[in-house]
N, C-alpha and C positions, 0 to 999 in steps of 0.2 A: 850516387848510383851504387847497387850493389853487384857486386865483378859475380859473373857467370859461376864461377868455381864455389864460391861461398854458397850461389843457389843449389847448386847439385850437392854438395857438400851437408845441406840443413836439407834438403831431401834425402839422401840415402840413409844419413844418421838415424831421422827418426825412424827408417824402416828397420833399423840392425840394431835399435835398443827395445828391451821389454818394457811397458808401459808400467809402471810403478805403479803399486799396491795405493787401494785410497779405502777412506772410511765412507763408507756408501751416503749419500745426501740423501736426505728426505724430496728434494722436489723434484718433479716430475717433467718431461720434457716431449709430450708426444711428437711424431713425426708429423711434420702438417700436411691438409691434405691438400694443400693448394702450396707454389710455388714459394715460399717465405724465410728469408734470413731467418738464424736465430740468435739472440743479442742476449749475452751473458754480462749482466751487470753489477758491480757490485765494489764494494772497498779496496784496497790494496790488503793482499794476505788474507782475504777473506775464503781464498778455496778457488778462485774461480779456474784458474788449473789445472788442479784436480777434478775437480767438477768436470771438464774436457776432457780430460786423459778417463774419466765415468762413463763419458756417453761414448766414448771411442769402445772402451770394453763391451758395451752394451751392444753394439755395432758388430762386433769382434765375435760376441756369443749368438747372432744370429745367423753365422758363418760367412760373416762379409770378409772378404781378403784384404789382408791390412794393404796390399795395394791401391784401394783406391780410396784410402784416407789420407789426407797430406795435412800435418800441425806444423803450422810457424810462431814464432814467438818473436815478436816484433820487438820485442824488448832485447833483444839480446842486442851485445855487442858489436855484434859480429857484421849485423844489420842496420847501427847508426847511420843514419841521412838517408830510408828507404823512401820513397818517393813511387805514386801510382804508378809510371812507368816498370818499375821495377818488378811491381807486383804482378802486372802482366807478363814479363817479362818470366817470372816464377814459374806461372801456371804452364807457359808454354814449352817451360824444360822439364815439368813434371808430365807433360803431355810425352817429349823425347826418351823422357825414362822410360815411361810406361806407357806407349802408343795407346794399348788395348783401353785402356780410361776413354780414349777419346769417345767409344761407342757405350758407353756403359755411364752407369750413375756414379757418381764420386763425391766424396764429401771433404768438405774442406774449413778447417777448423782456424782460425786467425787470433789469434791471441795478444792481447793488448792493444789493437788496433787504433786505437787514438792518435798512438806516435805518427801513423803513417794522412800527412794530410788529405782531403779527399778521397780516401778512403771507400766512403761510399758509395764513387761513382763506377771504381772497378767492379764490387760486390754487385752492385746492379747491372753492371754490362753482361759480367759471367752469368748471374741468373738467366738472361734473358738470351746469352747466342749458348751453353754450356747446359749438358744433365749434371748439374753442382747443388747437393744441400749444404749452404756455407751456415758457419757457425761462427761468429763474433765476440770477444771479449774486452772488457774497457772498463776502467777504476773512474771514469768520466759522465755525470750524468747529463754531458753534450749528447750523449748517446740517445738519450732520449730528445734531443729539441725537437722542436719543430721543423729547422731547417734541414736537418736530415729527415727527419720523417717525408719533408716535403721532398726532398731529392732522392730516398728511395722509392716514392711515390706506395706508403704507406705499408713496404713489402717486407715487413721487420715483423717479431713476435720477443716480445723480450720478457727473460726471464732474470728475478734476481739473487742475488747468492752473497749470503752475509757469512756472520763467523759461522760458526756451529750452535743449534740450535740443541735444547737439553736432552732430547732424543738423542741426536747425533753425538752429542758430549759422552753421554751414557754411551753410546755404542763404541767410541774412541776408547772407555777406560772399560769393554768390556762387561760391561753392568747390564746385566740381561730385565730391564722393567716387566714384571707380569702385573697381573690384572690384580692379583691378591699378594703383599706383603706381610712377610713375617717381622716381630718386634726388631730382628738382628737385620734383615735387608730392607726395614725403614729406617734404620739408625744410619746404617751405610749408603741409603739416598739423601739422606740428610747432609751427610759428610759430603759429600758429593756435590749437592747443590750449596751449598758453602764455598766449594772449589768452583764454580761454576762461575757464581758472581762476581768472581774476582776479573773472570774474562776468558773470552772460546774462541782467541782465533787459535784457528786448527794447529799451527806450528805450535806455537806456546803451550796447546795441550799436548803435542804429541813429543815436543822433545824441552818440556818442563824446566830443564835446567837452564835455559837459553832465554828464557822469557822476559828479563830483565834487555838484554841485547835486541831481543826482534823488536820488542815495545818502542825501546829508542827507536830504530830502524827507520820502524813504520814512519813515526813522528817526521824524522829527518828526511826519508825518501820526499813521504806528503809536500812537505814544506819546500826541499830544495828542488826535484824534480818536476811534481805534479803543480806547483804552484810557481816559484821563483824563474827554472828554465821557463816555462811556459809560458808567462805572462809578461817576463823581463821584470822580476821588480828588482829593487834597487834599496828599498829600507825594511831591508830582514828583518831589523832589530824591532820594529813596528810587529811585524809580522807576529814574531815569535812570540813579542807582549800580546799580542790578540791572542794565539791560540791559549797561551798561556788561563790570559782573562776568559774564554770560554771555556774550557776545562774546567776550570773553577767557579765560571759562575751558574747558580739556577737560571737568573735571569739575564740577559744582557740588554745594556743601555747602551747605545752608538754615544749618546749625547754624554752618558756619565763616561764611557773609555775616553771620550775625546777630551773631557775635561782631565780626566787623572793624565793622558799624554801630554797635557800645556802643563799638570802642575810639575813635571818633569823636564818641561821647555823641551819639547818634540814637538817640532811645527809638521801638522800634517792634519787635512781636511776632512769633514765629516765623507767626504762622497768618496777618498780615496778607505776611509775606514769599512764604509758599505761594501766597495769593490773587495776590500780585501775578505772579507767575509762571508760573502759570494763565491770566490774561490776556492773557499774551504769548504762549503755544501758542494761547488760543484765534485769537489773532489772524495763525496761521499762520506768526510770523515766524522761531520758535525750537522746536526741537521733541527736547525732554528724548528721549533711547533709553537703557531700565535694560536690566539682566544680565537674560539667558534663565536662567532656571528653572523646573521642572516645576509651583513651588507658584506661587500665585498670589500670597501672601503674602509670599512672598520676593520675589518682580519689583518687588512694590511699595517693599519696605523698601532695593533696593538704589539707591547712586548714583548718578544718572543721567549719561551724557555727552551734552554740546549740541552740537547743530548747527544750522544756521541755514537757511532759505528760500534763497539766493544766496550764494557764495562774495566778491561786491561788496560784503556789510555786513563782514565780514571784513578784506576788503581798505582799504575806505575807515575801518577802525580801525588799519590800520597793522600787521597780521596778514596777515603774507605766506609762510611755512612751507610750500614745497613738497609736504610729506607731511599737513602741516592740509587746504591746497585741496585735494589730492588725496581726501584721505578723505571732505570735507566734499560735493564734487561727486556721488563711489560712494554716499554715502545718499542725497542729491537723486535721484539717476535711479533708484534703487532704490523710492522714492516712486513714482516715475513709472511705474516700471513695474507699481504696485498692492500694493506689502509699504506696509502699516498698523507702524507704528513701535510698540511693542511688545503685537503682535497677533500679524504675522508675520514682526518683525525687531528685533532683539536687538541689542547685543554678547555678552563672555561672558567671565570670567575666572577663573583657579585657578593657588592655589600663584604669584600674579604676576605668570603667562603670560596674557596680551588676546587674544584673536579680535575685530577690527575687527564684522563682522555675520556674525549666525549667523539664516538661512533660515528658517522655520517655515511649512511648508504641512500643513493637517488636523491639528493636534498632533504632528508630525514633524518633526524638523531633517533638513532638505532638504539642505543646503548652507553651508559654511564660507569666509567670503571674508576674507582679510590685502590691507589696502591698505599696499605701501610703496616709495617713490621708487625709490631706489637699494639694489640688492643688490650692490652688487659688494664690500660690507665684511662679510667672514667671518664678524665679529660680528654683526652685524646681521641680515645672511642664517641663523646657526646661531637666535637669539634667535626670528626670525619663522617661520623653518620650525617650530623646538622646538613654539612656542606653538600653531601650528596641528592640527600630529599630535597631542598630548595632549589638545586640545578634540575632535578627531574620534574619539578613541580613546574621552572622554568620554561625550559625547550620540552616538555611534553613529552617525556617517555620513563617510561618505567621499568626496565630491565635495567636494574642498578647493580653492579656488584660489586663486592671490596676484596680484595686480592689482600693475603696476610701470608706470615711467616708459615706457617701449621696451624692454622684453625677455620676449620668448616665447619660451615651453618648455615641453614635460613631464621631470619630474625625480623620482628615485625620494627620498624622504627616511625612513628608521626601515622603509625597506620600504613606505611610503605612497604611494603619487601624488599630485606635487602639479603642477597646471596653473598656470603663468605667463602672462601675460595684457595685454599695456601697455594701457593705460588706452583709448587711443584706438582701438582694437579693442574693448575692451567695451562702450565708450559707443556707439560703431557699431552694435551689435547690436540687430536689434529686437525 
């Protein structure tokens, strides 16, 4: 239970401090027009905090009274062992503050709210007897089940919130992007996207010298809190070699990890290796993408390749592969831009040949995208065109393109079109 004094206490707070300065996000969050949670989803450290303390300003500039906004942070301290009761319990000394809420619209911001169990039966009772537009946060993509969906009886809108996107990076350092570049402010978006690759959670660009500290951080929190407290596990050291093994690998094989853990004499099963692996997508940091296939059955049986939440877990493993960050980045903003990882984005291979992501809008492949550095090696270039025209030639579509370091073009290849694209032209794009 959390004691009365603590609640009054993280209510007056937030009214008697100024909301701290953010770099403005790019996504957008209209007001709904019907009755609806809204579910701030995303990584740990990814922003989603700020992002809240955004739309509270935005709120604040419409000349709402910061009276009838109330932010908790579930994660705090202060708040260990909060429990539904508790949170009721909240609302109705924020109500003894501020009476006048009771007749008026209020909004109400929850942050990290996974800690708190059932959760979502409070948010739905206040919707339904309260004038409350709540606002929800969570590093947990339980947030999305079904079983909550089914128990707030489908009354969520969620939006999601990764690192910083190249826009957003640019606007952290500053870097005004126009439409037309000069030789000296393309060199300097060049430097830029350099620095980019390396990794964009918000903290680590904004206080650079700490970036080595947060990196671990993240790792360590992931692992001990979002996973270990959570699930109760017991053989860290499994653990750590998993994340480890996925960090480092393109591919992952449950069957080959299990074999390299017996050749080290760690007894431990293929289903508790699957579980632990699970807990690291759910925990947003790593996120398995299998082969597009028309069967469902085969999506699932095929192996999947990793990628990770930020290009900086990467980096601070000492994974620095020009064509890795590069590819690793084209699925982050591919996220971003609302492809669900193997819903509506795939890879895809035959006969040998890879297609990086293959599209899928309505049960359709949309679109075939090849991410690779450098083309100017014959081989390389025949190898990544080949692969692309035979997958288009495959699943039937024709809007291929190849994402490079700096070089655009249209180019006919097997009689195909293929659009060339440098990276920092596409990440530009909104």
């Amino acid at each position: 239970m959390v004691d009365r004094e603590v609640w009054i206490e993280q209510i007056k707070d937030f009214y008697e401090t100024e909301l701290p300065e953010v770099v403005k996000r790019d996504i957008r969050v209209p007001k709904p027009p019907i009755n609806r949670a809204i579910s701030i989803i995303g990584p740990r450290r990814a922003g989603k905090t700020f992002f809240m303390f955004q739309l509270m300003k935005e709120l604040l500039e419409e000349n709402l009274e910061k009276e009838r906004i109330l932010y908790i942070n579930l994660e705090s301290d202060l708040l260990l062992g909060c429990e539904l009761a508790d949170l009721r319990n909240m609302m109705e000394i924020f109500y003894e503050i501020y009476p006048e809420n009771k007749d008026r619209k209020t909004y109400l911001f929850l942050d990290e709210v996974q800690n708190v169990e059932n959760w979502e039966k409070f948010v739905r009772t206040i919707m339904d007897s309260e004038d409350v537009q709540v606002y929800v946060s969570g590093s947990s993509s339980k947030l999305l089940s079904k079983e909550i969906a089914t128990s707030m009886r489908g009354r969520t809108l969620p939006y999601h919130v990764y690192p910083f996107n190249f826009r957003e990076f640019l606007r952290a350092k500053n870097f005004d992007v126009g439409e037309h570049l000069s030789s000296s402010e393309k060199a300097k978006l060049l430097n830029l996207l350099e620095e980019f690759m390396k990794g964009s959670y918000p903290e680590v660009i904004l206080f650079e010298r700490e970036r080595e500290k947060i990196l671990r951080e993240i790792i360590d929190v992931t692992i001990y809190r979002d996973i270990v407290d959570r699930f109760n596990i017991r053989n860290i050291k499994v653990l750590k070699l998993l994340l480890k093994a996925l960090i480092s690998s393109t591919y992952f094989s449950v069957h080959k990890f299990y074999n390299y853990l017996k050749s080290l004499r760690m007894k431990v099963s293929k289903n508790t290796i699957y579980r632990y692996l699970d807990y690291f997508s759910d925990s947003l940091i790593v996120y398995p993408l299998r082969k597009y296939s028309k069967s469902y059955k085969e999506i699932e049986q095929t192996i999947p390749k990793i990628y990770l939440a930020d290009n900086g877990l990467l980096v601070h493993n000492n994974i620095r592969s020009s064509g890795r960050l590069m590819e690793n980045a084209v699925f982050t903003e591919l996220m971003r831009r609302g492809y669900t990882p193997n819903k509506e984005l795939f890879y895809f291979s035959s006969d040998r040949k890879e297609v990086d992501f293959v599209l899928v809008e309505k049960g359709a492949v949309t679109q075939l995208i090849q991410v690779c550095y450098r083309i100017d090696d014959l081989e390389t270039r025949d190898r990544e065109l080949s692969a692309l025209v035979k997958a288009g030639k495959e699943l039937g579509c024709s809007d291929m393109q190849m994402i490079t370091w700096d070089y655009a073009d249209i180019e006919k290849y097997e009689d195909q079109e293929i659009k060339f694209l440098p990276i920092w032209k596409w990440l530009l794009k909104s």
